[in-house]
C-alpha positions in Angstrom: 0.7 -11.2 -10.5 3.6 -9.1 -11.9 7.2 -10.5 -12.2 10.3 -9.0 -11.5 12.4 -8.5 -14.6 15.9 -10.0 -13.9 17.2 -6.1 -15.2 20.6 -5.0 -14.3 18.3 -2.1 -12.7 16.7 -4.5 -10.5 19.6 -7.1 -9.7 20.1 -5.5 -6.5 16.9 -6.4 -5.1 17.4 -10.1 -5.5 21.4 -9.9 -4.5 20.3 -8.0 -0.9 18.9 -11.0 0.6 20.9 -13.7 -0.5 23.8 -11.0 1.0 21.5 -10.9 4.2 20.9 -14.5 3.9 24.8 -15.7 4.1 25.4 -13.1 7.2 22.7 -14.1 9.5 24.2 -17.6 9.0 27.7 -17.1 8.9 30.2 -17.9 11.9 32.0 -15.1 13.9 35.4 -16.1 11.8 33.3 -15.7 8.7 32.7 -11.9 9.1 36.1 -11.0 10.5 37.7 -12.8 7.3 35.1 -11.4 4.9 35.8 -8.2 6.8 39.7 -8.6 6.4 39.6 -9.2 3.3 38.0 -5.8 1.7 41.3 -4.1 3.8 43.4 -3.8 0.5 46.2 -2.8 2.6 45.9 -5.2 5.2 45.6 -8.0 3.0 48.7 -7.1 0.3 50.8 -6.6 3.6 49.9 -10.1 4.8 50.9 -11.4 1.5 54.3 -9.5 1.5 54.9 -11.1 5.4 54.1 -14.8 4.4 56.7 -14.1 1.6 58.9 -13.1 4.3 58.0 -16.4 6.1 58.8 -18.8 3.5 62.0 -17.2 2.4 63.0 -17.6 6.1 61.9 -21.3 6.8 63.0 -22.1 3.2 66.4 -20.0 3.1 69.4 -22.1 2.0 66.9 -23.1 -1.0 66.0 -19.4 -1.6 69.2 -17.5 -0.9 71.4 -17.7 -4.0 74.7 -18.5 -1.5 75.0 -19.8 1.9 75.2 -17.0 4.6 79.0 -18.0 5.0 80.4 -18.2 1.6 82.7 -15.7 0.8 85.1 -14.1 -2.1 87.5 -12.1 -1.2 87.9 -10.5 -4.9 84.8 -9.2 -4.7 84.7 -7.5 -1.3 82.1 -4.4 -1.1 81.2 -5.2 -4.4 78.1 -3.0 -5.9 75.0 -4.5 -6.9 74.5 -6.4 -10.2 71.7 -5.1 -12.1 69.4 -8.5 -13.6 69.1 -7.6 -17.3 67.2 -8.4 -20.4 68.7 -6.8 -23.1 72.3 -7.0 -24.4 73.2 -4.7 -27.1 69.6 -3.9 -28.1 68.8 -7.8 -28.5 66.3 -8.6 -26.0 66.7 -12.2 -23.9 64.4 -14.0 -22.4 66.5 -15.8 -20.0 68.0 -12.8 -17.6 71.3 -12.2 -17.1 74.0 -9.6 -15.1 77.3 -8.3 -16.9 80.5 -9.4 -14.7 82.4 -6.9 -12.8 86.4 -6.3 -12.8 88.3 -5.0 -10.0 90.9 -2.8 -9.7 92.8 -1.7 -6.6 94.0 2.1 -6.5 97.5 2.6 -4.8 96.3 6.0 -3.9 93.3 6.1 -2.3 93.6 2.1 -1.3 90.4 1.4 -2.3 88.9 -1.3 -4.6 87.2 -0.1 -8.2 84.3 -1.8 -10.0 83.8 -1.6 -13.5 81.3 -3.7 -15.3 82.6 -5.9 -17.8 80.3 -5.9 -20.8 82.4 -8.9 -22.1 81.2 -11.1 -19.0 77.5 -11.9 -19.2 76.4 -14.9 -17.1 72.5 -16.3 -17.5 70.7 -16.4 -13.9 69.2 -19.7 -13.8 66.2 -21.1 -11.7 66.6 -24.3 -9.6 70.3 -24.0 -10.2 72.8 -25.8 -8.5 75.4 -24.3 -6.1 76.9 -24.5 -2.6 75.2 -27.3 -0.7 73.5 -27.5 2.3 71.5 -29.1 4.8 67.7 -28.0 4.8 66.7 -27.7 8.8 69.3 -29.8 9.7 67.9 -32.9 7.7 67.9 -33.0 3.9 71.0 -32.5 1.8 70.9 -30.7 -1.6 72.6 -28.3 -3.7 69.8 -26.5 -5.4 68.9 -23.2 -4.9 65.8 -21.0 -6.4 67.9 -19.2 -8.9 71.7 -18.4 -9.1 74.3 -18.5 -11.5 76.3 -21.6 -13.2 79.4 -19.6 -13.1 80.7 -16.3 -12.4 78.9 -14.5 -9.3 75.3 -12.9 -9.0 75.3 -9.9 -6.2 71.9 -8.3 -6.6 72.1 -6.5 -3.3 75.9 -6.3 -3.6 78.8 -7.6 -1.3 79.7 -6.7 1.9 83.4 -6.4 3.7 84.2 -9.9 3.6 82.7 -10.8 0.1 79.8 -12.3 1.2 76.3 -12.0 -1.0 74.2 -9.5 0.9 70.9 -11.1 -0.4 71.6 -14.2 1.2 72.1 -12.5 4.2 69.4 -10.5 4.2 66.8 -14.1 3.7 69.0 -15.6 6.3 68.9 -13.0 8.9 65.0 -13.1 8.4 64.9 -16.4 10.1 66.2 -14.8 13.0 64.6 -11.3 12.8 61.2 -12.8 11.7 60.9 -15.6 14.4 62.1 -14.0 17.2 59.1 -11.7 17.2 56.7 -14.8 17.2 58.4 -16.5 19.6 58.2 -13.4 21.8 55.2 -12.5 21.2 54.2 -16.3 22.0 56.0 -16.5 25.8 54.7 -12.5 25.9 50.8 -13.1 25.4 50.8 -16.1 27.4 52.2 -13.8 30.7 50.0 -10.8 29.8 47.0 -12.8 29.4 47.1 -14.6 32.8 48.7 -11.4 34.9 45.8 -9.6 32.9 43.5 -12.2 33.4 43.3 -12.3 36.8 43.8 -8.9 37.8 40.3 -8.2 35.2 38.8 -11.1 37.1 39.6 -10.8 40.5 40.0 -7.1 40.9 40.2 -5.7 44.5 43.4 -5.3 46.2 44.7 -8.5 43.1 44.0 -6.0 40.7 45.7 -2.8 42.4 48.8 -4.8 43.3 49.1 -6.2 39.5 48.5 -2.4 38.3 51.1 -1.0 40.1 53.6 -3.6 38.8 52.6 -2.8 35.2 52.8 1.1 36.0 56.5 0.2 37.1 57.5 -1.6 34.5 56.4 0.6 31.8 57.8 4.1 33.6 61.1 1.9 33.1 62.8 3.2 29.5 62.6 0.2 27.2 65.5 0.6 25.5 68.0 0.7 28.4 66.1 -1.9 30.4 66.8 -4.0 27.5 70.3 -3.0 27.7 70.6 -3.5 31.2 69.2 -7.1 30.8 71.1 -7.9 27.3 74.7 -7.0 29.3 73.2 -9.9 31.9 73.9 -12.8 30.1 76.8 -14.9 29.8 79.5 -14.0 27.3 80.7 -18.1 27.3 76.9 -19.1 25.9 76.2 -20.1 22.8 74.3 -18.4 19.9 71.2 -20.5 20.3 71.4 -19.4 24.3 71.9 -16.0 23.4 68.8 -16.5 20.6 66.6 -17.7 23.3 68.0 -15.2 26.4 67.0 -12.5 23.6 63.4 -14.0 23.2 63.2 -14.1 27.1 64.5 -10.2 27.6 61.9 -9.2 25.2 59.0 -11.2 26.8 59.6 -10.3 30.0 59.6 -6.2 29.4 56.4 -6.5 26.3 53.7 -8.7 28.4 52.3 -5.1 29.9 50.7 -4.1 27.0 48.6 -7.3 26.8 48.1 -7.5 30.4 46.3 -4.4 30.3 44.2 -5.5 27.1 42.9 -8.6 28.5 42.0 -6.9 32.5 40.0 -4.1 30.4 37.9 -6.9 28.3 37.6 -9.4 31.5 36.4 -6.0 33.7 33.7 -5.5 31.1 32.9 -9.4 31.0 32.5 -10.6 34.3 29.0 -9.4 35.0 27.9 -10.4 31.5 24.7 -12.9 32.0 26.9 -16.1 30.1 29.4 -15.8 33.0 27.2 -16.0 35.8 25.2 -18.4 33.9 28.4 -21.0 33.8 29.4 -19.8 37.4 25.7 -21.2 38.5 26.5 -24.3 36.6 29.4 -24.8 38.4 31.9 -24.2 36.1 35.5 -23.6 38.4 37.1 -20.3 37.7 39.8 -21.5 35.7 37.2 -23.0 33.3 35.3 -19.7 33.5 38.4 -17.7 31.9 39.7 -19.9 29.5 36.6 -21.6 28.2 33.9 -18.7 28.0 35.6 -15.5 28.7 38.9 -15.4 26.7 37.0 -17.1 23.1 34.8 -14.1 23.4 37.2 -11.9 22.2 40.1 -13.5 20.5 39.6 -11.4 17.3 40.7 -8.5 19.3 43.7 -10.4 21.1 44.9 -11.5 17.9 45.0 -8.0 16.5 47.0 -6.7 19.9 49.7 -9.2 19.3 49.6 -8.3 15.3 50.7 -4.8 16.4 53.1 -5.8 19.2 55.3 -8.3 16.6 57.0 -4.7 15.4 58.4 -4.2 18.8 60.3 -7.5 19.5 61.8 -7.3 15.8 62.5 -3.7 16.6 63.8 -5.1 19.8 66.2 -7.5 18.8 67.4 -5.3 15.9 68.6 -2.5 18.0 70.4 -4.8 20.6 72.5 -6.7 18.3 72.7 -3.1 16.2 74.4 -2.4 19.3 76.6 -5.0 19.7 74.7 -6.2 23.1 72.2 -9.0 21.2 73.8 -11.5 18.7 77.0 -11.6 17.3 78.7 -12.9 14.3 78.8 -15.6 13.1 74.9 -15.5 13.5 73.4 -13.7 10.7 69.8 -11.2 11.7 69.4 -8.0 10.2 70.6 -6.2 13.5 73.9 -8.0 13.0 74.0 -7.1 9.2 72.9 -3.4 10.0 77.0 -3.1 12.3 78.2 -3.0 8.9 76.7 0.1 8.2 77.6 1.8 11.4 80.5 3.8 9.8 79.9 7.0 7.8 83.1 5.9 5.5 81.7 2.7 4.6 78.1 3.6 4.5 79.6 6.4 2.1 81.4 4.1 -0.7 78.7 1.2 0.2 74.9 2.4 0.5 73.6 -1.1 -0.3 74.8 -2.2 3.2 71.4 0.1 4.5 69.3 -2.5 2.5 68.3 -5.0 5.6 67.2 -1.7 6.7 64.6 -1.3 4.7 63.5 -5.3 5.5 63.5 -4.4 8.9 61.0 -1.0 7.6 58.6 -3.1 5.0 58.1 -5.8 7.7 57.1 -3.5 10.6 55.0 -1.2 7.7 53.4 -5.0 7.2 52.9 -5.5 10.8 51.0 -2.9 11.3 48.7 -2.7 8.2 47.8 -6.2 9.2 47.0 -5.6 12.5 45.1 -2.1 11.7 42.8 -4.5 9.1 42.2 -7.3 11.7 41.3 -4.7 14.3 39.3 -3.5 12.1 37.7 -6.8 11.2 37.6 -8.2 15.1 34.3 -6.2 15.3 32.3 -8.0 12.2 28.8 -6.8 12.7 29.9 -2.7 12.4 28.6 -1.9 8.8 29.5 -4.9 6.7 
């Protein structure tokens, strides 16, 4: 009896079947996250998006200054480059140079020079401005900052204020506001969808031609339209959650018509007639044995639809119809840059921009990679 030599030529004949071995034995869950995780992409942007997340629910401990906090020697200041070396010495601990000012009685505009001669350390865990983490736990530390002088890494806008800590505050907004939509949006489109897939007949034409209507309606302006609807007297967290509601209402089609495709091509399947003859009620039918059968690919739909509600809410309060100061998203942040003069002299004011751009970009590479992944058993 011969015996296979444990080669490096003949390792793949004893690695195939314990390969085999682990698949025929692993849950549903298991192949899509084995599956997700060979999507480089996919799993690099999931990492950048639960950066985003922290910084958000974390914020006044991340963000160098409160959202608030201004200096009005310092307004539309440029950014302050983080440095290591300081007349060819290298540091370890980094630093930025200070700026000086100087206001020009011609042109009436405000000068920055940087001032070699000011060089303040960045610190981590430093203190500064306190705060009140979520309402509930006072402190004055924040991830990294400056003992003295300033630290504008994105630069300053009109008032003074540090555009960073604008930028990881507004996230809270941008960033939630597209799961909360997407929450109150999947829960309409999966029970409109639901049972116009399930019922179909004169249920299901009725349902469509909503959909159809809704959808031939231009989003933008319907958002508009609805935006102009609410109160001027309410409050920001009304007009937060009136934003959230405008957003839901007009995005459930595209889930809608997911799940009525999925339930059209389920409800003859043998395991739903089987639990109708077992006396299973309708209700039971669609939420316990229909809808689990293809989360993975609900879960991918509402990956890709996130992009639009942020999208959403940053072109209505980029248009002055959404929130307004003093809440801080990256809509509001973006007015600042709605003037060719100031966008001119202050580029940096374009940076939540590019947030708003990587986050989407993030979006939707996750939700390509988990659509990819929600069918497991195609060439692992």
């Amino acid at each position: 009896m011969s015996v296979l030599n444990p080669s490096p030529e003949n390792s793949h004949l004893e690695s195939a079947p314990i390969k085999d071995e682990k698949l025929m034995v692993a849950s549903q869950w298991q192949l899509i996250r084995w599956k997700f995780a060979r999507h480089q992409i996919a799993v690099l942007s999931l990492i950048v998006l639960i950066i985003f997340y922290l910084s958000a629910i974390f914020a006044e401990f991340v963000a160098p200054y409160s959202a608030g906090r201004y200096d009005a020697d310092l307004t539309l200041a440029p950014p302050q480059s983080l440095r290591f070396f300081d007349k060819g010495r290298f540091h370890w601990r980094p630093f930025v140079y200070g700026v000086s000012a100087e206001y020009d009685m011609n042109t009436f505009k405000t000068t920055y020079t940087v001032d070699e001669s000011l060089k303040y350390p960045v610190h981590f865990f430093v203190q500064g401005d306190p705060y009140k983490l979520w309402g509930l736990f006072e402190s004055d530390r924040h991830l990294f900052g400056v003992e003295e002088g300033t630290v504008f890494l994105f630069g300053s806008d009109n008032m003074g204020r540090d555009v960073l800590s604008r930028i990881i505050y507004g996230g809270r907004v941008s960033l939630s506001i597209g799961l909360l939509g997407i929450a109150i949006s999947s829960l309409i489109g999966i029970f409109v969808g639901g049972i116009s897939g399930y019922y179909g007949g004169a249920t299901d034409v009725i349902i469509q031609r909503i959909i159809e209507f809704i959808r031939s309606i231009p989003t933008l302006p319907l958002w508009m339209a609805l935006s102009v609807a609410l109160p001027p007297t309410w409050t920001i967290l009304q007009v937060y959650f009136g934003i959230v509601m405008i957003l839901s209402l007009v995005g459930w089609t595209g889930m809608a018509r997911v799940v009525r495709g999925k339930f059209m091509s389920l409800r003859e399947e043998d395991f739903v007639m089987a639990a109708q003859l077992n006396g299973s009620t309708e209700i039971r039918t669609i939420f316990k044995h229909m809808l689990p059968s293809f989360y993975s690919h609900v879960i991918a739909s509402l990956t890709l639809s996130v992009p639009g509600m942020i999208l959403g809410e940053t072109a209505l309060s980029f248009l002055g119809l959404g929130l307004q100061e003093p809440a801080v998203s990256w809509g509001v942040l973006l007015r600042d840059a709605q003037f060719i003069r100031v966008l001119a002299s202050s580029p940096w004011l374009l940076l939540p921009g590019g947030f708003v751009v990587v986050a989407i970009l993030c979006f939707n590479f996750v939700g390509d990679g988990l659509r990819d992944a929600a069918d497991p058993y195609a060439s692992i």
